[in-house]
PQR file with spaces between the fields and no chain letter, atoms N, CA, C, O and H, PARSE charges and radii, in Angstrom:
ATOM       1  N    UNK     1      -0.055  -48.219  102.698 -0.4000 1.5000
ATOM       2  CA   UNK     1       0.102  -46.909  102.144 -0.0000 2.0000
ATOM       3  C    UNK     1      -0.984  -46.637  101.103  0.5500 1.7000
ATOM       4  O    UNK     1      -1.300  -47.482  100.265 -0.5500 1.4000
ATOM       5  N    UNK     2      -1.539  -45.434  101.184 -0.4000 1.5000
ATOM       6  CA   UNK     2      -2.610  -44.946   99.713 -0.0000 2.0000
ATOM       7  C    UNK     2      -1.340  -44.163   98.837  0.5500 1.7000
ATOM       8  O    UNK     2      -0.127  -43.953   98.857 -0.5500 1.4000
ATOM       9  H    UNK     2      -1.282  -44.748  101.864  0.4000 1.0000
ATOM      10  N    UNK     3      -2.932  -43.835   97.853 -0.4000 1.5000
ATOM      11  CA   UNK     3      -2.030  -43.571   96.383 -0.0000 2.0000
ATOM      12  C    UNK     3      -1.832  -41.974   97.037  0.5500 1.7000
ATOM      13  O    UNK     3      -0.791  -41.327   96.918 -0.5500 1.4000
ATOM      14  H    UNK     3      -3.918  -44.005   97.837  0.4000 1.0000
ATOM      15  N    UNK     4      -3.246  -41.429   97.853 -0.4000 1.5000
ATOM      16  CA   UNK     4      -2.662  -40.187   98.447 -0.0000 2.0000
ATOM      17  C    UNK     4      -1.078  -39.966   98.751  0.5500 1.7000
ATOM      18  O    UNK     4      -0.164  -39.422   98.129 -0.5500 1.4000
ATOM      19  H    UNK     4      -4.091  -41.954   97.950  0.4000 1.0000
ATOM      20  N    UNK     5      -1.194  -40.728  100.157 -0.4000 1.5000
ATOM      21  CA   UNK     5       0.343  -40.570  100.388 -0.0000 2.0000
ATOM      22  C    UNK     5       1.317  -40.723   99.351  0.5500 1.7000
ATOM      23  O    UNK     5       2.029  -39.757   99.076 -0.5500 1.4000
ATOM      24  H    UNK     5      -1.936  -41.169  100.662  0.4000 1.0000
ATOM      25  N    UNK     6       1.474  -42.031   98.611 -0.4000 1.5000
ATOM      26  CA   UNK     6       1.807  -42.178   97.944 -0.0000 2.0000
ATOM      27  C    UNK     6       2.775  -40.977   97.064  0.5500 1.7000
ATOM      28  O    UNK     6       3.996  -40.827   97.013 -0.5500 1.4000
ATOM      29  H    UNK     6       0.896  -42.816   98.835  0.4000 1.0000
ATOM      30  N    UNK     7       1.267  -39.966   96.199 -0.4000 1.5000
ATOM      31  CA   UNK     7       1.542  -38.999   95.837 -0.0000 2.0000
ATOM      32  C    UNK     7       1.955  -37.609   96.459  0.5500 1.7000
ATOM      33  O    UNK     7       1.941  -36.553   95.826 -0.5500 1.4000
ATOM      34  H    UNK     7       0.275  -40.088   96.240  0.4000 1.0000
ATOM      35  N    UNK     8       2.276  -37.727   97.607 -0.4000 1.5000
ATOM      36  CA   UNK     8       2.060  -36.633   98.540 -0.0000 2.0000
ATOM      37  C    UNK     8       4.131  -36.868   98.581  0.5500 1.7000
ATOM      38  O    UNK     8       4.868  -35.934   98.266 -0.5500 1.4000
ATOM      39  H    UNK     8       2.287  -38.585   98.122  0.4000 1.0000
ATOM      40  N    UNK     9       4.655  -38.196   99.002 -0.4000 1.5000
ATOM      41  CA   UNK     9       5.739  -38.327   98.977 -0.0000 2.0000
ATOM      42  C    UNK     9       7.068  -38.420   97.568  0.5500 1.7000
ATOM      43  O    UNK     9       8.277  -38.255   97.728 -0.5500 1.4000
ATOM      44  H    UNK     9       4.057  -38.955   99.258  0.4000 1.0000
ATOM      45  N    UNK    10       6.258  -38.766   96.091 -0.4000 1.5000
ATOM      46  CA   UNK    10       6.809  -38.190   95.194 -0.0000 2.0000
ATOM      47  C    UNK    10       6.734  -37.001   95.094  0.5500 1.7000
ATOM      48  O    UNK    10       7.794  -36.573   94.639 -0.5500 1.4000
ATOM      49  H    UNK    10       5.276  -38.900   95.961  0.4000 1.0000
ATOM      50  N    UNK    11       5.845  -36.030   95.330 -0.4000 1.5000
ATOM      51  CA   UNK    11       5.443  -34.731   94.966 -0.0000 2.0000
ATOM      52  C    UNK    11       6.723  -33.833   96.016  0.5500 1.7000
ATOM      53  O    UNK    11       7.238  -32.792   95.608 -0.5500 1.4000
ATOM      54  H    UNK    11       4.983  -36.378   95.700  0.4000 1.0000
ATOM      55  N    UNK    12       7.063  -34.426   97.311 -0.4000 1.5000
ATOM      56  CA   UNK    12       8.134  -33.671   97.934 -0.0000 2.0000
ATOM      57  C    UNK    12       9.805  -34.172   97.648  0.5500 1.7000
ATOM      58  O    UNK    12      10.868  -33.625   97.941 -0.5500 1.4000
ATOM      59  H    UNK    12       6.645  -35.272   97.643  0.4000 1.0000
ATOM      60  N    UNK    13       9.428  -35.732   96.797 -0.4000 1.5000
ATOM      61  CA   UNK    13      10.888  -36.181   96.448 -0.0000 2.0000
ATOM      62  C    UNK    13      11.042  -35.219   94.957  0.5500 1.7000
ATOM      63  O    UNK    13      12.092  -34.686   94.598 -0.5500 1.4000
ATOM      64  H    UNK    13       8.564  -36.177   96.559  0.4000 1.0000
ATOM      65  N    UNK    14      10.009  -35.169   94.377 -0.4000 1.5000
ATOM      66  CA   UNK    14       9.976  -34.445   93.240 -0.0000 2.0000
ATOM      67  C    UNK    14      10.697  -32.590   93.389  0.5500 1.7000
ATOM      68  O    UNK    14      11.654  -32.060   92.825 -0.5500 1.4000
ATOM      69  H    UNK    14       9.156  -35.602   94.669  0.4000 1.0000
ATOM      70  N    UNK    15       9.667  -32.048   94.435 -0.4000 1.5000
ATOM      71  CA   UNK    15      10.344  -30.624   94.539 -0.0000 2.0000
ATOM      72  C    UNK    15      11.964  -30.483   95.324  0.5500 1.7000
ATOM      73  O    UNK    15      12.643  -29.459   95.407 -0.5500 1.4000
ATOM      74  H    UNK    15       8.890  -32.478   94.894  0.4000 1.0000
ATOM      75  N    UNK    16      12.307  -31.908   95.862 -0.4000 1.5000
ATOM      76  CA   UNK    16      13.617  -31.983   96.314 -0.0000 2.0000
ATOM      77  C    UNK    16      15.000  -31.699   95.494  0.5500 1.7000
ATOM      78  O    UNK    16      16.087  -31.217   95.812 -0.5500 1.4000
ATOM      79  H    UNK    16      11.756  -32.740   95.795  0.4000 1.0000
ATOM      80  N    UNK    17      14.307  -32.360   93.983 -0.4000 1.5000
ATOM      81  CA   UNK    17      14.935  -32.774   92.952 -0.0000 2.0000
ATOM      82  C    UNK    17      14.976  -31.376   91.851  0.5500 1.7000
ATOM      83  O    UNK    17      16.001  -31.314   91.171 -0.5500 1.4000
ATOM      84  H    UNK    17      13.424  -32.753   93.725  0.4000 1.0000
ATOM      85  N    UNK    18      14.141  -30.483   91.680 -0.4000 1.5000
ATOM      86  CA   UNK    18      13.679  -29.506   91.601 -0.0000 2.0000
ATOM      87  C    UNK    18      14.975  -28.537   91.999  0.5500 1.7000
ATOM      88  O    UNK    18      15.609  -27.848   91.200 -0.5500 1.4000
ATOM      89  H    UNK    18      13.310  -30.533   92.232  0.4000 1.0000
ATOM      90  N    UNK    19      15.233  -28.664   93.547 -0.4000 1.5000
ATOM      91  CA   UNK    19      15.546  -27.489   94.232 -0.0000 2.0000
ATOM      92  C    UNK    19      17.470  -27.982   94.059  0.5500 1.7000
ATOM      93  O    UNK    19      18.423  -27.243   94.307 -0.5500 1.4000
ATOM      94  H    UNK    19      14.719  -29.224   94.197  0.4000 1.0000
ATOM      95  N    UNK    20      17.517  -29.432   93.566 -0.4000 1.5000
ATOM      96  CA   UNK    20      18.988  -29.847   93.239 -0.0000 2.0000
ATOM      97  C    UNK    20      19.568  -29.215   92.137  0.5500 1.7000
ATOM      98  O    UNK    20      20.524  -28.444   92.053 -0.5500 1.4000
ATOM      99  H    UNK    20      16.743  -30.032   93.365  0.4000 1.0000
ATOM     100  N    UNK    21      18.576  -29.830   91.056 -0.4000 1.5000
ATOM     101  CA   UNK    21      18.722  -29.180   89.914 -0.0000 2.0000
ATOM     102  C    UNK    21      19.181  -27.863   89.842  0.5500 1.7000
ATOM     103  O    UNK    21      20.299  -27.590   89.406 -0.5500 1.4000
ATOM     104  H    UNK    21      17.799  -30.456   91.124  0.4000 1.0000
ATOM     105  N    UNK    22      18.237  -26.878   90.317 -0.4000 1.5000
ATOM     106  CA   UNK    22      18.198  -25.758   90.124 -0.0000 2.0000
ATOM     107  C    UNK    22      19.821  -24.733   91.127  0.5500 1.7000
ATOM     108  O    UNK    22      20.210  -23.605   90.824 -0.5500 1.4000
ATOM     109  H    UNK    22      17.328  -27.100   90.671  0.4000 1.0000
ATOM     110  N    UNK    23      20.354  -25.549   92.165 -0.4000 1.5000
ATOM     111  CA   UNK    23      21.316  -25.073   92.634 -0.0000 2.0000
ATOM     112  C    UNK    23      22.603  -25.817   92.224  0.5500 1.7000
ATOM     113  O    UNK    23      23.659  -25.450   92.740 -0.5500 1.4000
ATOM     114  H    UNK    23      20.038  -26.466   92.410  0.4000 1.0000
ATOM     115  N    UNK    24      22.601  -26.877   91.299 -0.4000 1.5000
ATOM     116  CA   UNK    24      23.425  -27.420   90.225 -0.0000 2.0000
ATOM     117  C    UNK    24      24.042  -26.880   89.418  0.5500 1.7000
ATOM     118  O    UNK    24      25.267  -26.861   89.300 -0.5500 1.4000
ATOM     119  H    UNK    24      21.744  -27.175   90.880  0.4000 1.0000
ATOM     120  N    UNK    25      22.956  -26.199   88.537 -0.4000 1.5000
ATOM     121  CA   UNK    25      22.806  -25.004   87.910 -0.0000 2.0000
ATOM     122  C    UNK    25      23.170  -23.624   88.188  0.5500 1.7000
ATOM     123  O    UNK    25      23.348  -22.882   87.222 -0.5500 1.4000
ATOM     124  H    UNK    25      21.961  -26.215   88.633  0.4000 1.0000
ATOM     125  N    UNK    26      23.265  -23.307   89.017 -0.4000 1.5000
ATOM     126  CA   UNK    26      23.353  -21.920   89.502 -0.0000 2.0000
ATOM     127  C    UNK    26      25.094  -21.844   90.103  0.5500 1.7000
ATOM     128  O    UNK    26      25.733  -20.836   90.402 -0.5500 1.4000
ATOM     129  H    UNK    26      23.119  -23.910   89.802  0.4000 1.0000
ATOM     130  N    UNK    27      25.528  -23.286   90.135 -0.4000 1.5000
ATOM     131  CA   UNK    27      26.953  -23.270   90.872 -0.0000 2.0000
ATOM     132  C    UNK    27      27.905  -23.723   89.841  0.5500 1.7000
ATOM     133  O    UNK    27      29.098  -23.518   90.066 -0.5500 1.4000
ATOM     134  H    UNK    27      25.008  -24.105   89.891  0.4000 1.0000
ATOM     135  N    UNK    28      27.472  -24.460   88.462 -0.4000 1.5000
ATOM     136  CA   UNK    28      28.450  -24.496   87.751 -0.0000 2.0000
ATOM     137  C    UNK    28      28.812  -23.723   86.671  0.5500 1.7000
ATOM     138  O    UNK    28      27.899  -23.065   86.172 -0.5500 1.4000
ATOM     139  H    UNK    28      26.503  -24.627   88.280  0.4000 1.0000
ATOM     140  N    UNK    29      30.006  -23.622   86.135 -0.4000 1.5000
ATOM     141  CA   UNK    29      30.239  -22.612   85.535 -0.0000 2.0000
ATOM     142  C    UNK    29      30.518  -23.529   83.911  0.5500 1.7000
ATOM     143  O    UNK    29      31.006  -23.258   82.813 -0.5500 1.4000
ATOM     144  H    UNK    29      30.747  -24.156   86.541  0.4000 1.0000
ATOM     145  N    UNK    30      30.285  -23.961   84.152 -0.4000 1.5000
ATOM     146  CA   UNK    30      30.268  -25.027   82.667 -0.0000 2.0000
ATOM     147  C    UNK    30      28.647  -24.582   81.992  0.5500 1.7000
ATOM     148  O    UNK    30      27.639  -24.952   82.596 -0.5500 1.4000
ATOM     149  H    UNK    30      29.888  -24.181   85.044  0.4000 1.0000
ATOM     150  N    UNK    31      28.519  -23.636   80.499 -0.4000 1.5000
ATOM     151  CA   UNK    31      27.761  -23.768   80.585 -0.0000 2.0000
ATOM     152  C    UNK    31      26.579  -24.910   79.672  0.5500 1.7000
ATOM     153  O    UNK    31      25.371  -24.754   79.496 -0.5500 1.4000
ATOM     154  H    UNK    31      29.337  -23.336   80.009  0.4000 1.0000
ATOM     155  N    UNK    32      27.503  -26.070   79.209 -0.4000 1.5000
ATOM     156  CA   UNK    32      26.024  -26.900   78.617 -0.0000 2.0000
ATOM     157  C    UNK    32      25.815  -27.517   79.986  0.5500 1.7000
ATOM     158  O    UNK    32      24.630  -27.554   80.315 -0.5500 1.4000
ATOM     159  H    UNK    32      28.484  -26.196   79.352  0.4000 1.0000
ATOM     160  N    UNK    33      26.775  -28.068   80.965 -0.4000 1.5000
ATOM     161  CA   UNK    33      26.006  -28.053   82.341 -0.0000 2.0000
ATOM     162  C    UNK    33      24.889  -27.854   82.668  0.5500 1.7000
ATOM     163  O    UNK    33      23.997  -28.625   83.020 -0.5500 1.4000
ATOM     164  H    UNK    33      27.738  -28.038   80.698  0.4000 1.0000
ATOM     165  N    UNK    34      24.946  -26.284   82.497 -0.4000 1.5000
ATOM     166  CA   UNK    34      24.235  -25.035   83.271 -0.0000 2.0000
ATOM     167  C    UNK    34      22.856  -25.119   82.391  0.5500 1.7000
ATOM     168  O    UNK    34      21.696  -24.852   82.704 -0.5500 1.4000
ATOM     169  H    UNK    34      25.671  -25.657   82.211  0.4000 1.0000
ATOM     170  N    UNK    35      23.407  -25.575   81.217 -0.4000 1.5000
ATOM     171  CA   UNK    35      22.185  -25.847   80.436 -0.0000 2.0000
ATOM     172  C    UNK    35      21.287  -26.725   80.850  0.5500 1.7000
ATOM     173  O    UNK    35      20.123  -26.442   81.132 -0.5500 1.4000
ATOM     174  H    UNK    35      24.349  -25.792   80.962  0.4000 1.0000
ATOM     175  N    UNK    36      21.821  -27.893   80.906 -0.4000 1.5000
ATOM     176  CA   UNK    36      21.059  -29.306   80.949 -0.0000 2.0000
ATOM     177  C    UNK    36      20.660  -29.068   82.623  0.5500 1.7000
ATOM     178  O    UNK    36      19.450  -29.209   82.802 -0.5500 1.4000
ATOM     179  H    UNK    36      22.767  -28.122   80.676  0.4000 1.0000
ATOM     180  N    UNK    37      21.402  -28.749   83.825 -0.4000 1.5000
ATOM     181  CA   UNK    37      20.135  -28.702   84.743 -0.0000 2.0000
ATOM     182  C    UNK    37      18.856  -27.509   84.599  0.5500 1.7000
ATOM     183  O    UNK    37      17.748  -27.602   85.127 -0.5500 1.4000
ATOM     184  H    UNK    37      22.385  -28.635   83.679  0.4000 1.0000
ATOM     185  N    UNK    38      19.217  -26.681   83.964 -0.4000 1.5000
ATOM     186  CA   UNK    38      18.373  -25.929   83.609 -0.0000 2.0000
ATOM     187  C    UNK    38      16.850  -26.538   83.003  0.5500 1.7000
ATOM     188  O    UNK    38      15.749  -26.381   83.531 -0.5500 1.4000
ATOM     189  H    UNK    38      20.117  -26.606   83.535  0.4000 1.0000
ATOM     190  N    UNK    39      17.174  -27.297   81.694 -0.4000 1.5000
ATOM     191  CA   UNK    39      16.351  -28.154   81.246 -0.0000 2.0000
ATOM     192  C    UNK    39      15.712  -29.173   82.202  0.5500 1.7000
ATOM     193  O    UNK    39      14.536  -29.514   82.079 -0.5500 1.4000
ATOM     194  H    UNK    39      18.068  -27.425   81.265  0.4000 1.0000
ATOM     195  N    UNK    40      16.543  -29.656   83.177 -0.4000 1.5000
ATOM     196  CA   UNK    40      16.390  -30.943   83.921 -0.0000 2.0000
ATOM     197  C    UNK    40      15.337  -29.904   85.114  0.5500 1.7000
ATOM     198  O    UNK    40      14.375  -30.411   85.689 -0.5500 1.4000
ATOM     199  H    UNK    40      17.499  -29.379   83.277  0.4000 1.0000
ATOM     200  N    UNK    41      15.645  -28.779   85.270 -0.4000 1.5000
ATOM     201  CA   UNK    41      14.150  -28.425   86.751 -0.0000 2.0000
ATOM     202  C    UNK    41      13.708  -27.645   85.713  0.5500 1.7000
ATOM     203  O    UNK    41      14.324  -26.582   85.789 -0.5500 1.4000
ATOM     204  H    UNK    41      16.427  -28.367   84.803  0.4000 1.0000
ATOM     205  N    UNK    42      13.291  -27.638   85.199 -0.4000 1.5000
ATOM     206  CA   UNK    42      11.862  -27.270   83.764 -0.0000 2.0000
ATOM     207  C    UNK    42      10.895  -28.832   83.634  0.5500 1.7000
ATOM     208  O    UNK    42       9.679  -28.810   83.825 -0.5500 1.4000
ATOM     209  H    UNK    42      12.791  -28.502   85.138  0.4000 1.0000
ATOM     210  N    UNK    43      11.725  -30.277   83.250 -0.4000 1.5000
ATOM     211  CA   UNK    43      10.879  -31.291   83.145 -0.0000 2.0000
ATOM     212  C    UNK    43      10.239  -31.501   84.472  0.5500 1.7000
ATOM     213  O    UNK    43       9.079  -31.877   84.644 -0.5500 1.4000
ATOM     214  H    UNK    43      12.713  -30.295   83.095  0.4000 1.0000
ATOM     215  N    UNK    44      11.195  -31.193   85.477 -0.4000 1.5000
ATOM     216  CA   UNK    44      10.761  -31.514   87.133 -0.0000 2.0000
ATOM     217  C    UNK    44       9.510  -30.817   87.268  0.5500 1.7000
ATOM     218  O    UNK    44       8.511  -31.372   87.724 -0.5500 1.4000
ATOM     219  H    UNK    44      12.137  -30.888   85.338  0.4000 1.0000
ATOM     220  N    UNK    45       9.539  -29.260   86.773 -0.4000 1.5000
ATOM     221  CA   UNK    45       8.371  -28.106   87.329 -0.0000 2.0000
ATOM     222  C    UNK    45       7.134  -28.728   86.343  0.5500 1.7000
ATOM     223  O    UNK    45       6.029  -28.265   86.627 -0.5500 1.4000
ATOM     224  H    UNK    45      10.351  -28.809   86.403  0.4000 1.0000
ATOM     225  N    UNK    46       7.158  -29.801   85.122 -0.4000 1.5000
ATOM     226  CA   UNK    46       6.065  -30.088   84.464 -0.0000 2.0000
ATOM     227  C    UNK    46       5.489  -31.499   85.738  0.5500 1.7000
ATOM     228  O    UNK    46       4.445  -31.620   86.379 -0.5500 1.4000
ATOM     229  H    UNK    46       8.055  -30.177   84.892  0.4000 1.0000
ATOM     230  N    UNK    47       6.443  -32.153   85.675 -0.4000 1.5000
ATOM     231  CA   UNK    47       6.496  -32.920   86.626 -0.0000 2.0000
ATOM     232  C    UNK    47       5.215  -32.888   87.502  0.5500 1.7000
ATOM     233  O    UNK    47       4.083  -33.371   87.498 -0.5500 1.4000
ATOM     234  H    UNK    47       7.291  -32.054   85.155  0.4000 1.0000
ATOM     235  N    UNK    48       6.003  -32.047   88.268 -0.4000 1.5000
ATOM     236  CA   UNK    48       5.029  -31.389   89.887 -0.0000 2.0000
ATOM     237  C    UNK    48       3.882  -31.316   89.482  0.5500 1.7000
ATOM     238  O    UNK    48       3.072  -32.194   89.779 -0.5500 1.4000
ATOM     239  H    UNK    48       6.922  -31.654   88.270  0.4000 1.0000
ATOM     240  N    UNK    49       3.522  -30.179   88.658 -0.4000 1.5000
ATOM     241  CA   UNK    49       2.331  -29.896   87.924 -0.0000 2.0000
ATOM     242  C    UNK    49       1.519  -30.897   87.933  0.5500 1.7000
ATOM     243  O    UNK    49       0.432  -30.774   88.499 -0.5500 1.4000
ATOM     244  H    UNK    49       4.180  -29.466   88.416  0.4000 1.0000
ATOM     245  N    UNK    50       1.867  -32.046   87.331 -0.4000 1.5000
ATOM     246  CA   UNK    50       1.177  -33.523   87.221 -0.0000 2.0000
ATOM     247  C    UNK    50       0.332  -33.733   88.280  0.5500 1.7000
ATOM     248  O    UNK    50      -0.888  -33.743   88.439 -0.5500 1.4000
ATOM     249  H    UNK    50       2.749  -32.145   86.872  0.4000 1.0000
ATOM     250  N    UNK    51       1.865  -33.996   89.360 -0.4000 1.5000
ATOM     251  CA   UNK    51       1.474  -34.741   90.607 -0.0000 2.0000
ATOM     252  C    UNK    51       0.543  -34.008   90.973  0.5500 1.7000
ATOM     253  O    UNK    51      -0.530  -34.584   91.149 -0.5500 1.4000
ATOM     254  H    UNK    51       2.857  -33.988   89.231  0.4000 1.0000
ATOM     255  N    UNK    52       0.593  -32.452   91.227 -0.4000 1.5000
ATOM     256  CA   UNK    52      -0.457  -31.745   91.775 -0.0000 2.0000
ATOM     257  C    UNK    52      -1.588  -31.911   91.471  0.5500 1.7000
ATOM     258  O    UNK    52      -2.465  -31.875   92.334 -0.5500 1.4000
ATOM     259  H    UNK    52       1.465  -31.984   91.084  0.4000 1.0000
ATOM     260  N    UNK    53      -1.883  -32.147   90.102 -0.4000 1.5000
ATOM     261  CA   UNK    53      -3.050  -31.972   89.555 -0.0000 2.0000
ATOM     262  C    UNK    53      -3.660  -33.188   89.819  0.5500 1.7000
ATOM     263  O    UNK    53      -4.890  -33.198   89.796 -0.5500 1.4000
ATOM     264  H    UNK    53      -1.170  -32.176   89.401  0.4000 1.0000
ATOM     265  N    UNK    54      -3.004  -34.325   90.090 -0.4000 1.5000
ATOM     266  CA   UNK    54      -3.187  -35.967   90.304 -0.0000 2.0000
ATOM     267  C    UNK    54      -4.160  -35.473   91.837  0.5500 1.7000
ATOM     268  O    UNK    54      -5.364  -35.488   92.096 -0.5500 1.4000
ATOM     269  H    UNK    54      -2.005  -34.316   90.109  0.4000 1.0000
ATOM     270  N    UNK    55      -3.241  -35.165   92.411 -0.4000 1.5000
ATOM     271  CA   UNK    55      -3.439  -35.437   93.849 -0.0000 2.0000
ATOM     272  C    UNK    55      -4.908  -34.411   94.548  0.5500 1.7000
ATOM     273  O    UNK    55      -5.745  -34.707   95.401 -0.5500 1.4000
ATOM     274  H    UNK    55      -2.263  -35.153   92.200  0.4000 1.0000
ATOM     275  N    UNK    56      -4.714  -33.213   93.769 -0.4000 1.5000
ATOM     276  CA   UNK    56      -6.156  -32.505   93.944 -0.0000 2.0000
ATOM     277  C    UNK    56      -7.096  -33.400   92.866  0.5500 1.7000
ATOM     278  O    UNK    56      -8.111  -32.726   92.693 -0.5500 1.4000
ATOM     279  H    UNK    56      -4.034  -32.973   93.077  0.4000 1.0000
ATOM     280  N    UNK    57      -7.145  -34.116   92.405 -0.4000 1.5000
ATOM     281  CA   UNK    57      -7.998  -34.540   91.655 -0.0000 2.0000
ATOM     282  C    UNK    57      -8.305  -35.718   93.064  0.5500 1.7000
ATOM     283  O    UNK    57      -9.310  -35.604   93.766 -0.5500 1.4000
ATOM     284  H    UNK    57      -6.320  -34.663   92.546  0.4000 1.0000
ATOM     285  N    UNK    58      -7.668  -36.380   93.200 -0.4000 1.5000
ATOM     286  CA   UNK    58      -8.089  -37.463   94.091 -0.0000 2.0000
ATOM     287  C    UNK    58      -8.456  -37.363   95.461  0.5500 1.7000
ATOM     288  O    UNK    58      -8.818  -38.219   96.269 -0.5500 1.4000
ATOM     289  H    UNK    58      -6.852  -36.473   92.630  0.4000 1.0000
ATOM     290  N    UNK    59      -8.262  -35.955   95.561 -0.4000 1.5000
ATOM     291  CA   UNK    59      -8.710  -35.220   96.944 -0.0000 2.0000
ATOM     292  C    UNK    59     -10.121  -34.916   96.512  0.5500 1.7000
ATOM     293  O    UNK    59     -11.070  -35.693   96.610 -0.5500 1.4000
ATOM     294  H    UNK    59      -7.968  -35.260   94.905  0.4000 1.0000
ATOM     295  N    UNK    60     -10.140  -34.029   96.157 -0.4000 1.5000
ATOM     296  CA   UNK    60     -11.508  -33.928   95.181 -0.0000 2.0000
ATOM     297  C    UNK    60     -12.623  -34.784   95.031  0.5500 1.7000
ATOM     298  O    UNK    60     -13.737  -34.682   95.545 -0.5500 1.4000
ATOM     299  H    UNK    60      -9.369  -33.398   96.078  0.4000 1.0000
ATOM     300  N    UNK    61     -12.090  -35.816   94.103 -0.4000 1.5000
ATOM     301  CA   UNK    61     -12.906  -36.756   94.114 -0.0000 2.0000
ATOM     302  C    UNK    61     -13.126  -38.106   94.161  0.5500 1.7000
ATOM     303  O    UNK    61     -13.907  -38.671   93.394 -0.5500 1.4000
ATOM     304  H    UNK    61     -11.185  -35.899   93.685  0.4000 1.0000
ATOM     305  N    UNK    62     -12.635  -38.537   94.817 -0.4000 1.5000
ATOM     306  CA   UNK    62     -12.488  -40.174   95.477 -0.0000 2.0000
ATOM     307  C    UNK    62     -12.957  -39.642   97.194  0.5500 1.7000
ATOM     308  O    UNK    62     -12.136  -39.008   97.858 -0.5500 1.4000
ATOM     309  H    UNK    62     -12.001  -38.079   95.440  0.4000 1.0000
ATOM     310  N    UNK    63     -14.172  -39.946   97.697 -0.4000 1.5000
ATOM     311  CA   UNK    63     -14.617  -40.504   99.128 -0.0000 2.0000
ATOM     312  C    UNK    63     -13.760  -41.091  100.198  0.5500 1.7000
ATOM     313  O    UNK    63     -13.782  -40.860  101.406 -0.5500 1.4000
ATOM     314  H    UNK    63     -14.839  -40.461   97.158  0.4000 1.0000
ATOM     315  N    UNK    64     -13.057  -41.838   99.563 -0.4000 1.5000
ATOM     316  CA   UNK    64     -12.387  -42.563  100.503 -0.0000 2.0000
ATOM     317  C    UNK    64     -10.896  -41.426  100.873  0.5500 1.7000
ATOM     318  O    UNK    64      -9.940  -41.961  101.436 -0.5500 1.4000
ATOM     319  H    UNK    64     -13.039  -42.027   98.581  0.4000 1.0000
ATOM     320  N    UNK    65     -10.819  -40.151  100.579 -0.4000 1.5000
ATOM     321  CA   UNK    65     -10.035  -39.819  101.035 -0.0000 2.0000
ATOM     322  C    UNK    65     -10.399  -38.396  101.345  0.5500 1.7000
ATOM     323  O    UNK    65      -9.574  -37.656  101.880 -0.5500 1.4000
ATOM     324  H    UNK    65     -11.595  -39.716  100.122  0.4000 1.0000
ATOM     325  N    UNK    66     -11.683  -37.961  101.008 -0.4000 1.5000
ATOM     326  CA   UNK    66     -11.890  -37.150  101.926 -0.0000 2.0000
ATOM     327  C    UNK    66     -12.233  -36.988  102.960  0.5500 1.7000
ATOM     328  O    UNK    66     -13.134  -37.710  103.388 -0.5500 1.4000
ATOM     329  H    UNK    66     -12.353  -38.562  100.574  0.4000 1.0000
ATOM     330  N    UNK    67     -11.705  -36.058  103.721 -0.4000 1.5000
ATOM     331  CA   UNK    67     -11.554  -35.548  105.110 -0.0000 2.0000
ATOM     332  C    UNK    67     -13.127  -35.759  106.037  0.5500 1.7000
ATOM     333  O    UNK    67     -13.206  -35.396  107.210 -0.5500 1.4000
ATOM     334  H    UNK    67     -10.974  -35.471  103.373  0.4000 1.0000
């Protein structure tokens, strides 16, 4: 496995986690609940950001993984 893939498969376990959160949130009626997944797909969406920026970076510029 590369770090590509690698990052390619947190980055979709990541927006999985994202899309939990966020319908966690939206279904409970408790609201520090409602709070804390709220908070919890906010760290996720910095998260992603990361990975993204990781992964176009290494697309970019590492040879060995461009196309």
């Amino acid at each position: 496995m590369t770090v590509q893939s690698d990052l390619k498969k947190a980055l979709a376990s990541a927006k999985s986690a994202l899309g939990s959160f966020s319908t966690f949130s939206e279904s409970t009626q408790d609201q520090t609940a409602k709070e804390m997944f709220e908070q919890m797909a906010q760290d996720m969406e910095r998260h992603i950001e990361l990975l993204n920026s990781r992964l176009t970076y290494i697309e970019e510029n590492n040879p060995l993984y461009k196309k």
